[in-house]
Backbone as ProteinMPNN parsed JSONL, in Angstrom:
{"seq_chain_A": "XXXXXXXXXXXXXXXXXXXXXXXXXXXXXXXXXXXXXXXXXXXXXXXXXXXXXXXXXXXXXXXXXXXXXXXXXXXXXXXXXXXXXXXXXXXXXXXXXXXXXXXXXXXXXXXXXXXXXXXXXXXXXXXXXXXXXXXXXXXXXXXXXXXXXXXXXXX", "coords_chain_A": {"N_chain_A": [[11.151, 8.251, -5.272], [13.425, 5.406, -6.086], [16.238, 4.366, -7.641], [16.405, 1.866, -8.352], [13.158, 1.263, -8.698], [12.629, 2.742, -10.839], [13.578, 1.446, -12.722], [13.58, -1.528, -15.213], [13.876, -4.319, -14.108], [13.797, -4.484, -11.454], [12.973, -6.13, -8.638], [9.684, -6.961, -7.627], [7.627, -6.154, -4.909], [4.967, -8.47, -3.453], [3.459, -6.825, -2.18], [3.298, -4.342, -3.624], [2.651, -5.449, -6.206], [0.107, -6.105, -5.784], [-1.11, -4.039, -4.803], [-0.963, -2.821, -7.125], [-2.604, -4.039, -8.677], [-5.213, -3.585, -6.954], [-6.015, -1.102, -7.492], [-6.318, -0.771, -10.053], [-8.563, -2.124, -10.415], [-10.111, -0.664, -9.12], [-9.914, 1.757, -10.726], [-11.662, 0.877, -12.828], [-14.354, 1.013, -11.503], [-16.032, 3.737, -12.847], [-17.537, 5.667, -11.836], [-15.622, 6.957, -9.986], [-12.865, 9.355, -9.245], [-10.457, 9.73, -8.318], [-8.182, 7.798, -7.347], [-6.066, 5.847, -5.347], [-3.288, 4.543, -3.416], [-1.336, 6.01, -2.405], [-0.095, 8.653, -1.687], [-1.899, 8.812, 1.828], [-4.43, 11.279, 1.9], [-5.077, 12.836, 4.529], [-7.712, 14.359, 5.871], [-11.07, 14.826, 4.956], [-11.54, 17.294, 3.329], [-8.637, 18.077, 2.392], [-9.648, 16.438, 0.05], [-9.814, 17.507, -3.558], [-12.408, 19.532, -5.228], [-12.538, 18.11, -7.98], [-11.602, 15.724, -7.697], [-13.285, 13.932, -6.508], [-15.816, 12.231, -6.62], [-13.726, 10.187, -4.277], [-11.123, 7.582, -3.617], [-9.127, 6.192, -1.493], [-5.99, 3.288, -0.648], [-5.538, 2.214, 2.635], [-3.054, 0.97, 4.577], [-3.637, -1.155, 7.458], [-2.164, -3.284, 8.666], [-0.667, -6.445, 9.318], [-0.111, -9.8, 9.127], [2.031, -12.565, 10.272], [2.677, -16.197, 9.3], [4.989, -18.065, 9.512], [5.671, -21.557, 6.927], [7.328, -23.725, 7.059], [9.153, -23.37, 4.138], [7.746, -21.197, 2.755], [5.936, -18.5, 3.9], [2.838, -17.549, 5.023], [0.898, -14.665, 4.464], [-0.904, -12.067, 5.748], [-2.502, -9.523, 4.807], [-3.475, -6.828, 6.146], [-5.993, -4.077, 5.191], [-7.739, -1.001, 4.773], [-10.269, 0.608, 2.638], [-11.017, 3.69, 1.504], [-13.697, 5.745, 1.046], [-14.556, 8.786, -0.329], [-16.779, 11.395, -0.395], [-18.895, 13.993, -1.907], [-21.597, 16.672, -0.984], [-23.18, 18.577, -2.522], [-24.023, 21.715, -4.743], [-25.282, 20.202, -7.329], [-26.268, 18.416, -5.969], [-26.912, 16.04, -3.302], [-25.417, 13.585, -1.556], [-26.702, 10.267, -0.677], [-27.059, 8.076, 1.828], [-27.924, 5.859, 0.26], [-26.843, 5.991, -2.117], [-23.898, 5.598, -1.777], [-23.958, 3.327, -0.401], [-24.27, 1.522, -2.943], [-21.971, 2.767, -4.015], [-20.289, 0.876, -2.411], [-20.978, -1.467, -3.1], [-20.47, -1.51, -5.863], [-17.773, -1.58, -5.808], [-17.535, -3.988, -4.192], [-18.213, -6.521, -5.96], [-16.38, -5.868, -8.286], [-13.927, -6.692, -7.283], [-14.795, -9.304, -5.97], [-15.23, -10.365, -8.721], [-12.981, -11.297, -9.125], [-10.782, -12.857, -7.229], [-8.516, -13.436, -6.534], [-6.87, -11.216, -7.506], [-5.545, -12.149, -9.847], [-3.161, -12.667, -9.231], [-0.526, -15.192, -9.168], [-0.161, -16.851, -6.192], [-1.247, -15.2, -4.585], [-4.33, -15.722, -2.444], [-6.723, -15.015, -1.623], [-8.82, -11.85, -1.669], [-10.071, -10.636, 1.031], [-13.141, -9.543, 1.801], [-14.184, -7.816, 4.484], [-16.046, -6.076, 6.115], [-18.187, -2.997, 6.207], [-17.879, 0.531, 7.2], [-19.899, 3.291, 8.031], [-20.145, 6.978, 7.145], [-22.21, 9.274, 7.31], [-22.718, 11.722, 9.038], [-21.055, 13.264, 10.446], [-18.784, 14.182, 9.2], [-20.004, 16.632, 7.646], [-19.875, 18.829, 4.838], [-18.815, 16.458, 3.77], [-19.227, 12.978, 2.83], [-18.337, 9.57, 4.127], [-16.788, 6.316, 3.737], [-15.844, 3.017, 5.011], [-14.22, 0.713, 3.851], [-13.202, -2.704, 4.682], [-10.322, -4.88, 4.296], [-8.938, -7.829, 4.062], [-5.67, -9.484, 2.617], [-4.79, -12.681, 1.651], [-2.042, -14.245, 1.152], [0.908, -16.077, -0.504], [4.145, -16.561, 0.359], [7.297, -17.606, -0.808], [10.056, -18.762, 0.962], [12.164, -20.286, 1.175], [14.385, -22.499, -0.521], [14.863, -25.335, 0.879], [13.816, -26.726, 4.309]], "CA_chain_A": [[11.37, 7.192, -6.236], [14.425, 5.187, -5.996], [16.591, 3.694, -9.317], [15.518, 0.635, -8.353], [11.717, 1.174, -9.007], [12.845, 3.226, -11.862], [14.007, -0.107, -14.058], [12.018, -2.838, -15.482], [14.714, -5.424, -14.157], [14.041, -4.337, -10.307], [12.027, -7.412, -8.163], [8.505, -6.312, -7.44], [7.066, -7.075, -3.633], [4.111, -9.064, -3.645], [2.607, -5.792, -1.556], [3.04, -3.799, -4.726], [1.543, -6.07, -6.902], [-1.414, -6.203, -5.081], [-1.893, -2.492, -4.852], [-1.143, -2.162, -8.467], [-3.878, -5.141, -9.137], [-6.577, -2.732, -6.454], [-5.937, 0.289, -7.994], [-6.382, -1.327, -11.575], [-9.646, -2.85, -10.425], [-10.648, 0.421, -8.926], [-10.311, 2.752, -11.919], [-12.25, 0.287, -13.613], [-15.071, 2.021, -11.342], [-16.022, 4.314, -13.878], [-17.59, 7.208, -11.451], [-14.483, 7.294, -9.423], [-12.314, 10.098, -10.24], [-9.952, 9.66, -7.873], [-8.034, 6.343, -6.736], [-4.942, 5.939, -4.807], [-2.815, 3.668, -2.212], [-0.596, 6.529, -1.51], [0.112, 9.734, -0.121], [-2.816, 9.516, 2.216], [-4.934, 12.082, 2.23], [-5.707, 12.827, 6.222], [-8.706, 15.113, 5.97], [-11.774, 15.01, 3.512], [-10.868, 18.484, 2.658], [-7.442, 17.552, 1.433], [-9.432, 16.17, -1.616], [-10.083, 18.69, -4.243], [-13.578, 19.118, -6.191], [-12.212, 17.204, -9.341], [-11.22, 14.562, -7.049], [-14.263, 13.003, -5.808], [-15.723, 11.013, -5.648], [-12.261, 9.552, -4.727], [-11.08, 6.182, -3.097], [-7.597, 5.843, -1.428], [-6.365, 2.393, 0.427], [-4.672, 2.685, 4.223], [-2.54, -0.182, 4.945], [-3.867, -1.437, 8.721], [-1.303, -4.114, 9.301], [0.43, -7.198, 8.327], [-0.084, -10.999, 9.991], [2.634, -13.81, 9.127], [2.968, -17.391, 9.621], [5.954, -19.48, 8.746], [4.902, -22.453, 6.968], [8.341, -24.481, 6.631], [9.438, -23.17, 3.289], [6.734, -20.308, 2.832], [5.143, -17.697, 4.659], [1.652, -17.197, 4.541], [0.838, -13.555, 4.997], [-2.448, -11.979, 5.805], [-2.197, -8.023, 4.605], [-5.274, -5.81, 6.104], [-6.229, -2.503, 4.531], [-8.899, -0.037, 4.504], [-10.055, 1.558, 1.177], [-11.775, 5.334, 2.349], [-14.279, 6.647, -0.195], [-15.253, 10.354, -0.104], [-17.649, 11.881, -1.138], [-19.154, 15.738, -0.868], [-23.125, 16.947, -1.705], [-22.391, 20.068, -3.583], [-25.186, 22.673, -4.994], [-25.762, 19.76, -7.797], [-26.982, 17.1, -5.395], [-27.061, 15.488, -2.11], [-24.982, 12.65, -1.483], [-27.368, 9.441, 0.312], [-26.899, 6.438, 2.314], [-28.274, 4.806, -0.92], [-25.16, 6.229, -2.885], [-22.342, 5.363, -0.698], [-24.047, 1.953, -0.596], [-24.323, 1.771, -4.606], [-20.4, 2.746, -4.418], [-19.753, -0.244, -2.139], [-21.563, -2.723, -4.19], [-19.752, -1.449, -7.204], [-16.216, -1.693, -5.514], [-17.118, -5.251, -4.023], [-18.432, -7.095, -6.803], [-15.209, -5.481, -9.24], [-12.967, -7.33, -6.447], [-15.174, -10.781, -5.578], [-15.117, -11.081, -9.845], [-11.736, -11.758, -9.398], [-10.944, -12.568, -5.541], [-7.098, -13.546, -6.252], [-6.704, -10.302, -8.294], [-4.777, -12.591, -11.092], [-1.48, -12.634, -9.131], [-0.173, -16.138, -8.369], [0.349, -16.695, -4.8], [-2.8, -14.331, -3.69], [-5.345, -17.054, -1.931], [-7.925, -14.448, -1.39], [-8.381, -10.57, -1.121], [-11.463, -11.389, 1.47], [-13.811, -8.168, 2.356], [-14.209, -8.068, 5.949], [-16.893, -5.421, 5.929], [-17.446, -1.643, 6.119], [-18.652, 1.117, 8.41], [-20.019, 5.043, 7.216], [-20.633, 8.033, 8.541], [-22.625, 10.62, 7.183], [-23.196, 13.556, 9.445], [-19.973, 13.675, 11.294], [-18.301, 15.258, 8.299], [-20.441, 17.187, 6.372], [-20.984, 18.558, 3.318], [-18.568, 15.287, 3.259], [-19.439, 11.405, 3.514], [-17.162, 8.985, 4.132], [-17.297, 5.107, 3.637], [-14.64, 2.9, 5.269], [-14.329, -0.566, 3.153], [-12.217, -3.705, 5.417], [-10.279, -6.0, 3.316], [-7.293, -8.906, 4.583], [-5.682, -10.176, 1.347], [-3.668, -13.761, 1.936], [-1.388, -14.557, 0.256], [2.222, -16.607, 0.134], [5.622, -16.073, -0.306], [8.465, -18.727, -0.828], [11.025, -18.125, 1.49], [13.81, -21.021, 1.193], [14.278, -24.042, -0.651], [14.756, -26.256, 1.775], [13.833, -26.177, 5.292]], "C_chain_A": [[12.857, 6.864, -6.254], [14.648, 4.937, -7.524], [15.627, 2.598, -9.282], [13.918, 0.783, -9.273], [11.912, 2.039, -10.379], [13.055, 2.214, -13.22], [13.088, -1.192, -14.168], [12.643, -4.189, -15.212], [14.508, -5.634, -12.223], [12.28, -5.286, -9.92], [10.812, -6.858, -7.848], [7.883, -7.015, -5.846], [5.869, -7.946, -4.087], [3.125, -7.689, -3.236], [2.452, -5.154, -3.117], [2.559, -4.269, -6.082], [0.399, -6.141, -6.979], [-1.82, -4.962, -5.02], [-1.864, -1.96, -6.095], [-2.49, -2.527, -8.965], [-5.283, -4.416, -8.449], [-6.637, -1.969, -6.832], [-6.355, -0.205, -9.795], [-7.819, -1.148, -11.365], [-10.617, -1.471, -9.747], [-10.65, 1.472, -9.904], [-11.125, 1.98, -13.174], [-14.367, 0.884, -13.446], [-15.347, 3.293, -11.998], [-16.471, 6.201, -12.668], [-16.33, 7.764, -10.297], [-13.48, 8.131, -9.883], [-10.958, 9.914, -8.933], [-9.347, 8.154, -7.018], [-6.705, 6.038, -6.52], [-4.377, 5.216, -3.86], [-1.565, 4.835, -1.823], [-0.052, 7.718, -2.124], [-1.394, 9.482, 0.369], [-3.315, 10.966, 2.549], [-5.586, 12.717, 3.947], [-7.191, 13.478, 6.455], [-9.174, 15.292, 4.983], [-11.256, 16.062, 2.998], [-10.153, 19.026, 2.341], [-7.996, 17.184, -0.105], [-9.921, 17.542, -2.318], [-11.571, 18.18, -4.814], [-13.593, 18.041, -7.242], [-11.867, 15.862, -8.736], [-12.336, 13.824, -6.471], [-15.6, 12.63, -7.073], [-14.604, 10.171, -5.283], [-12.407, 8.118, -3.56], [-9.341, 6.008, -2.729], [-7.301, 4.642, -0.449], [-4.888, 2.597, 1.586], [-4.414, 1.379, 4.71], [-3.062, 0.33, 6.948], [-2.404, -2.509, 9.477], [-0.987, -5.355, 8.45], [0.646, -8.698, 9.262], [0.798, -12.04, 9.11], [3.272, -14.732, 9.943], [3.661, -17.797, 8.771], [5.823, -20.39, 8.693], [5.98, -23.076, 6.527], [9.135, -23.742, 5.3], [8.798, -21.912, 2.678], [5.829, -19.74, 4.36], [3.886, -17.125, 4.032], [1.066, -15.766, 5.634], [-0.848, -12.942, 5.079], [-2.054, -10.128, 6.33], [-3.77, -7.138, 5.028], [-4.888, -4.242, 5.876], [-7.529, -2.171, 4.523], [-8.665, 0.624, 3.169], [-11.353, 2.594, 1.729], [-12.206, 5.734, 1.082], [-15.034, 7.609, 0.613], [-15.657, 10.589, -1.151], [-17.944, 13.044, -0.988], [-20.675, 15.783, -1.997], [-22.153, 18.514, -1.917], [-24.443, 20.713, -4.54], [-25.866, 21.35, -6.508], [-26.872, 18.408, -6.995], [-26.487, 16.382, -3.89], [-26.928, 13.901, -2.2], [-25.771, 12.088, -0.22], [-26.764, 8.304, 0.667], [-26.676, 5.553, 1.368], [-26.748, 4.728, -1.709], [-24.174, 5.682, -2.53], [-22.576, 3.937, -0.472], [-23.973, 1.077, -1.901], [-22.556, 1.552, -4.683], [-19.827, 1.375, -3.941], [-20.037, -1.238, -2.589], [-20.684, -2.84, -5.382], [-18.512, -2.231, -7.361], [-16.577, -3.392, -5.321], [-17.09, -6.121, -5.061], [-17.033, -7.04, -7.972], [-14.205, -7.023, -8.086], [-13.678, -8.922, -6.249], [-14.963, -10.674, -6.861], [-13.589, -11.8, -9.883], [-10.688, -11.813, -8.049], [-9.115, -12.982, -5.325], [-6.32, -12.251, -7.011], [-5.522, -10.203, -9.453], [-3.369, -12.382, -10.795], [-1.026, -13.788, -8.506], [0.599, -15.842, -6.891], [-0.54, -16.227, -3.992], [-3.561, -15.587, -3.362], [-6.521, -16.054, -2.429], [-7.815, -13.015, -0.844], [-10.243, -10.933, -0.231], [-11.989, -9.826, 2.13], [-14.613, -8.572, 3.176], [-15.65, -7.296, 6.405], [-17.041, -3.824, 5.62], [-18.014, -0.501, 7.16], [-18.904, 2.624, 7.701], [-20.428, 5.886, 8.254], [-20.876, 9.031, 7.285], [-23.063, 11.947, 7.386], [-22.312, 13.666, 10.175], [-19.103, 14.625, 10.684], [-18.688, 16.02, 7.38], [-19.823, 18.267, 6.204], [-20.113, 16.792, 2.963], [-19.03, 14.034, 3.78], [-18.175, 10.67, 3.432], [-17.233, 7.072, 4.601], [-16.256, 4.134, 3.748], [-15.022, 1.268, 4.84], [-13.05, -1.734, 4.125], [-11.719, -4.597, 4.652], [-9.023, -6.097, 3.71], [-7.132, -9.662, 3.246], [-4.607, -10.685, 1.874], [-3.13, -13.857, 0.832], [0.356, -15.292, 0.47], [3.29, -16.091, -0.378], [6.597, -17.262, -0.09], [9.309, -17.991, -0.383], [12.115, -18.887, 1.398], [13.381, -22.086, 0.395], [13.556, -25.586, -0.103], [14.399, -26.035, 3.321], [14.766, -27.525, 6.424]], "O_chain_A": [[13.634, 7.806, -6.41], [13.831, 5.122, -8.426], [14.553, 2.404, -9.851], [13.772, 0.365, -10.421], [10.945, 1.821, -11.109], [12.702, 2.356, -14.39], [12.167, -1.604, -13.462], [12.221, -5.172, -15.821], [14.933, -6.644, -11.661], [11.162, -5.244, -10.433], [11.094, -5.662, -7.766], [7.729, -8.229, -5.707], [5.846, -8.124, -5.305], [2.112, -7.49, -3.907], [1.472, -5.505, -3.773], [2.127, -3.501, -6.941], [-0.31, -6.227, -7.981], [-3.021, -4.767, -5.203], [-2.468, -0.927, -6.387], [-3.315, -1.777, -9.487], [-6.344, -4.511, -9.065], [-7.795, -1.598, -6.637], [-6.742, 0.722, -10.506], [-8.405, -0.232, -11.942], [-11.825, -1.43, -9.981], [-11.648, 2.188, -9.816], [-11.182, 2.456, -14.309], [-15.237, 1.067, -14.299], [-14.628, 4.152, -11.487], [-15.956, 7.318, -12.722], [-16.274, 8.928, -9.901], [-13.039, 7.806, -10.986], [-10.37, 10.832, -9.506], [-10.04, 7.557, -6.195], [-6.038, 5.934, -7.549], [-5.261, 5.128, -3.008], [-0.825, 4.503, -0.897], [0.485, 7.583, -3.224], [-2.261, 9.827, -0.434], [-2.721, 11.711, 3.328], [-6.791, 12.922, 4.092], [-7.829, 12.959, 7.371], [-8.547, 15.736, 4.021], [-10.419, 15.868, 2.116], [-10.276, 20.191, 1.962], [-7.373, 17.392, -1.146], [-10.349, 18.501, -1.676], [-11.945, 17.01, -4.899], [-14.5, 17.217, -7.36], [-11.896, 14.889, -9.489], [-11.948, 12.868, -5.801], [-15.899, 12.989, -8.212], [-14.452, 9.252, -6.087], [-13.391, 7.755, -2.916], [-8.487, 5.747, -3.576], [-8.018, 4.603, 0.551], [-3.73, 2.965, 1.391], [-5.302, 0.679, 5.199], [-2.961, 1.408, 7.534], [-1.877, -2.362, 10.58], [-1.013, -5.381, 7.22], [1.562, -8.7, 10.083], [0.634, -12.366, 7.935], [4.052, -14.527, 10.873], [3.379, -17.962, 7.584], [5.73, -20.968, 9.776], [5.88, -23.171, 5.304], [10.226, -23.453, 5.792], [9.584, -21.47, 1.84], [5.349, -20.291, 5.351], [3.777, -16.484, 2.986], [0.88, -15.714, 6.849], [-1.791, -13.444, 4.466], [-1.641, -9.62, 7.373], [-4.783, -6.943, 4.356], [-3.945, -3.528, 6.216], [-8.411, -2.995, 4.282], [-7.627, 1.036, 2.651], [-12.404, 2.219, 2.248], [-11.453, 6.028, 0.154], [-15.744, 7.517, 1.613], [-15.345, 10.326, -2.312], [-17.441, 13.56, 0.01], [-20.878, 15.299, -3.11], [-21.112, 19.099, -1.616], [-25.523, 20.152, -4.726], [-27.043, 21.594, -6.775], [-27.845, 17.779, -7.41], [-25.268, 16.42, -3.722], [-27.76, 13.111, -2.645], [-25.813, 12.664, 0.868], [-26.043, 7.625, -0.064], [-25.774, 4.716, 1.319], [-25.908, 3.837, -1.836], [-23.506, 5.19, -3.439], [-21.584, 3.221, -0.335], [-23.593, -0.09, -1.8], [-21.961, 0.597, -5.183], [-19.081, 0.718, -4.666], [-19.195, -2.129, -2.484], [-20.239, -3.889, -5.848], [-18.132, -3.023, -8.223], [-16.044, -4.159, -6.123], [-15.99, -6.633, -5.266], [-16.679, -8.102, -8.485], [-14.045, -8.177, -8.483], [-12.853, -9.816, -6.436], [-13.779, -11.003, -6.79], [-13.247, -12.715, -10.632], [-9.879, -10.904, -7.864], [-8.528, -12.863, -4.249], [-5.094, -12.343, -7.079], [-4.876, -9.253, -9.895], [-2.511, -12.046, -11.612], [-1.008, -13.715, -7.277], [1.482, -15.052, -6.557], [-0.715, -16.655, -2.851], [-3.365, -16.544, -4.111], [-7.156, -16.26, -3.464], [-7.073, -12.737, 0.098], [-11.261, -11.336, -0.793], [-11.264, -9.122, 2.834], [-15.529, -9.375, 3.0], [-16.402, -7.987, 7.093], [-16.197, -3.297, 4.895], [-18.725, -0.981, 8.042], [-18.097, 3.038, 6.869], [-20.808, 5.803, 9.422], [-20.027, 9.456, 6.501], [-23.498, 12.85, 6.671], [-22.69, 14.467, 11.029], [-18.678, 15.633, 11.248], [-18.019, 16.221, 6.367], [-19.22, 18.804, 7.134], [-20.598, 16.017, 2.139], [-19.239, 13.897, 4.985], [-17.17, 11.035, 2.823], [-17.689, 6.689, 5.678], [-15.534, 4.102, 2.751], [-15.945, 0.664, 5.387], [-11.898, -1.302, 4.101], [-12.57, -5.325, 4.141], [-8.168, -5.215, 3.799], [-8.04, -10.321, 2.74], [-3.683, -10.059, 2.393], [-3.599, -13.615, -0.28], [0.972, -15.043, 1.506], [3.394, -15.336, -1.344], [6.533, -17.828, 1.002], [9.575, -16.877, -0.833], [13.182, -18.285, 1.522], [12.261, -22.589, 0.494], [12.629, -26.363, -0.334], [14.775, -24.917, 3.672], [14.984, -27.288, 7.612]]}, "name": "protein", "num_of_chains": 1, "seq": "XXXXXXXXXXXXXXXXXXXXXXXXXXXXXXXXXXXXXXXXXXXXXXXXXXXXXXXXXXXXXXXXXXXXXXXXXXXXXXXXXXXXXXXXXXXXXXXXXXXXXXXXXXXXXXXXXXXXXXXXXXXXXXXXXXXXXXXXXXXXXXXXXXXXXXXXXXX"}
């Protein structure tokens, strides 16, 4: 943590806006106990028991066109939900599909996530895997959020 981010006078990116605004909209997910854009976790079994069902998002990359006066940026991220079956119950397909319904719908209610400048956080799709890591699942969500930035006056 720098000063900077320490004061309520220091400029805010547009990136960190946007991950404050997914992370908002993700603890709004009520069975989520865990929800994060950063330290990734590298290995399910980095999370702890109390932590899961958890949800952390993994910046992919970063596309940008200069549009005379503005740049229109196009931010992709993965959001990774884990999960683990445990002596109460056996985590299904159904579940992990349940979670992604939850997450999308929270995010299409509100697809600019109330930060002028956002166009669209647009969900790309997602991919799972449940027997590669057991006792854990793991459910990989795609999402490119546009958005602009004013870069000069004049051009």
């Amino acid at each position: 943590m720098t000063f900077l981010s320490q004061v309520n006078f220091a400029p805010q990116s547009m990136k960190t806006k946007i991950a404050i605004a997914l992370e908002a909209l993700l603890n709004e997910v009520s069975i989520l106990k865990y929800v994060a854009f950063g330290p990734v976790k590298l290995y399910s079994h980095d999370f702890h028991e109390d932590e899961l069902p958890g949800a952390q998002f993994i910046t992919v990359g970063e596309q940008i066109v200069h549009e005379r006066t503005r740049a229109k940026r196009t931010w992709s991220l993965s959001l990774e939900l884990v999960d683990k079956s445990d002596e109460n119950g056996y985590i299904s397909q159904r579940d992990m599909w349940n979670l992604e319904y939850q997450i999308s719908r929270k995010i299409w209610a509100n697809p600019n996530l109330g930060i002028p400048g956002v166009v669209h956080c647009v969900y790309l799709g997602n991919a799972s895997d449940l027997h590669l890591i057991e006792p854990f699942y793991l459910l990989r969500m795609d999402f490119d959020v546009v958005y602009y930035e004013h870069l000069v006056s004049e051009c």
